[in-house]
C-alpha positions in Angstrom: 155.5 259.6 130.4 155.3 255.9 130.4 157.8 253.8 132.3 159.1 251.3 130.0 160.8 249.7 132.3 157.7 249.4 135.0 154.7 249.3 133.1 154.6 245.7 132.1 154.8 244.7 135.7 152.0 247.3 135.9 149.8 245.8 133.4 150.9 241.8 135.1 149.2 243.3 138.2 145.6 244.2 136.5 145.7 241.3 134.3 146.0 239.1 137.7 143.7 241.3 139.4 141.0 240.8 136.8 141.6 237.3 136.4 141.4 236.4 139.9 138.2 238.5 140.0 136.5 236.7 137.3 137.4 233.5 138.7 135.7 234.6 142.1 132.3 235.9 139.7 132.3 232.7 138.0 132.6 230.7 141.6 129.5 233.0 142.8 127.7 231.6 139.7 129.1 228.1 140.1 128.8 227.2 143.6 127.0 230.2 145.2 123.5 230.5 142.8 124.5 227.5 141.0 124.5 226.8 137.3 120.8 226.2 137.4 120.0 229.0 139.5 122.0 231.5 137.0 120.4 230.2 134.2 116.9 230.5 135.8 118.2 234.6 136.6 119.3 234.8 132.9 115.9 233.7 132.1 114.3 236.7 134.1 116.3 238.6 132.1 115.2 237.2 128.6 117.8 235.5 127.9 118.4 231.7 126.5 119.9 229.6 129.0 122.7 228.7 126.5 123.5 232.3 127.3 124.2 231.8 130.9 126.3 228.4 130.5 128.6 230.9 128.1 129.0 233.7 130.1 130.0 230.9 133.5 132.5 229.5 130.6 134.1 232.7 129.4 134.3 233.8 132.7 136.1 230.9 134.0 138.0 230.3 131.3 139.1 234.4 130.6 140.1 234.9 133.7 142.3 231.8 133.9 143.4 233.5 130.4 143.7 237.1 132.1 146.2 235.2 134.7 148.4 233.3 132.6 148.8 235.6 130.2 147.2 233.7 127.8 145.9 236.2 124.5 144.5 238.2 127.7 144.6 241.5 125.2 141.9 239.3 123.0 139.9 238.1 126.5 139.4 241.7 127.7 137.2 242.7 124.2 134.8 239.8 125.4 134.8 240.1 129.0 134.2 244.2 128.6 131.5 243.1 126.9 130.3 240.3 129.6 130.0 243.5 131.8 128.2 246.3 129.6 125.5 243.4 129.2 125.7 243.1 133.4 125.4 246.9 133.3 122.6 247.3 130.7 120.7 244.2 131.7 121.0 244.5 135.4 122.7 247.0 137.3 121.8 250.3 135.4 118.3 250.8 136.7 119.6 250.4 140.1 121.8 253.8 140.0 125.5 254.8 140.2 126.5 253.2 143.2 127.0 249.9 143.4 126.2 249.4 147.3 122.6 250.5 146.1 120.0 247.6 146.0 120.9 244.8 143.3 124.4 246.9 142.5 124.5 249.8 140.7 126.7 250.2 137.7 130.0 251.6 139.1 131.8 248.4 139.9 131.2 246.5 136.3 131.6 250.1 134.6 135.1 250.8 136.2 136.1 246.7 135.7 135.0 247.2 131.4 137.1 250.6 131.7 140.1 248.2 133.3 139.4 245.4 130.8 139.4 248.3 127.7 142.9 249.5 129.3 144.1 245.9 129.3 143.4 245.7 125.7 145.3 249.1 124.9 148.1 248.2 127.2 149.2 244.7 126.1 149.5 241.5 128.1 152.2 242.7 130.4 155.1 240.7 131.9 155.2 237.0 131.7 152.4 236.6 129.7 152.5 232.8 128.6 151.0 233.2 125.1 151.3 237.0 124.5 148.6 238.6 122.0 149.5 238.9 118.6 147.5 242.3 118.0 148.0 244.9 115.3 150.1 241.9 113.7 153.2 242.4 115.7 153.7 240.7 119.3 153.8 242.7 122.1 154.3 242.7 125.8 
């Protein structure tokens, strides 16, 4: 049985949780590897280094989003899929566990699964701009 009363204070705690992780991912990218060094990584991978700049972007700007409240139920179908491309791309040939070498899959696997509950929960309480999904507002 749901808690109506509790659950959007629920859902206000892993929408701030993610957003404050994303912010600290995008910082590792910004700061830490920097913007040319992640695009030289997404390069390794295969990818166009207009592809990099986007995922520093969404990242920074989603989990801002994921913070405020800001169509965070819209921001978690994107950022899910920000991390099956880390999970595919990068961490899956390196095992379960993500203390393995280069990070295993776990940690970006259970933060989608968060991001997927996020999207089926709602935006939570005080959600500045809540999504308008399924055509009727929710919170």
């Amino acid at each position: 049985m749901i808690d109506n009363k509790t659950a959007p204070y629920g859902v206000l705690i892993l929408r701030l949780a993610m957003g404050i992780m994303f912010l600290a991912h995008a910082a590792l990218k910004i700061f830490v590897f920097t913007p040319a060094g992640t695009v030289k990584f997404f390069g390794m991978l295969g990818l166009p280094a207009s592809v990099a700049y986007f995922i520093i972007i969404l990242e920074v700007v989603g989990g801002v989003a994921l913070i405020l409240g800001v169509y965070a139920r819209w921001f978690a179908i994107p950022l899910a899929g920000d991390l099956i491309g880390a999970i595919v791309l990068v961490h899956f040939h390196n095992g379960w566990l993500f203390t393995n070498k280069g990070g295993g899959w776990e940690y970006p696997a259970f933060w989608a699964v968060a991001l997927i509950a996020l999207l089926l929960l709602g935006d939570g309480a005080w959600a500045l701009a809540p999504s308008n999904f399924g055509g009727k507002r929710r919170s």
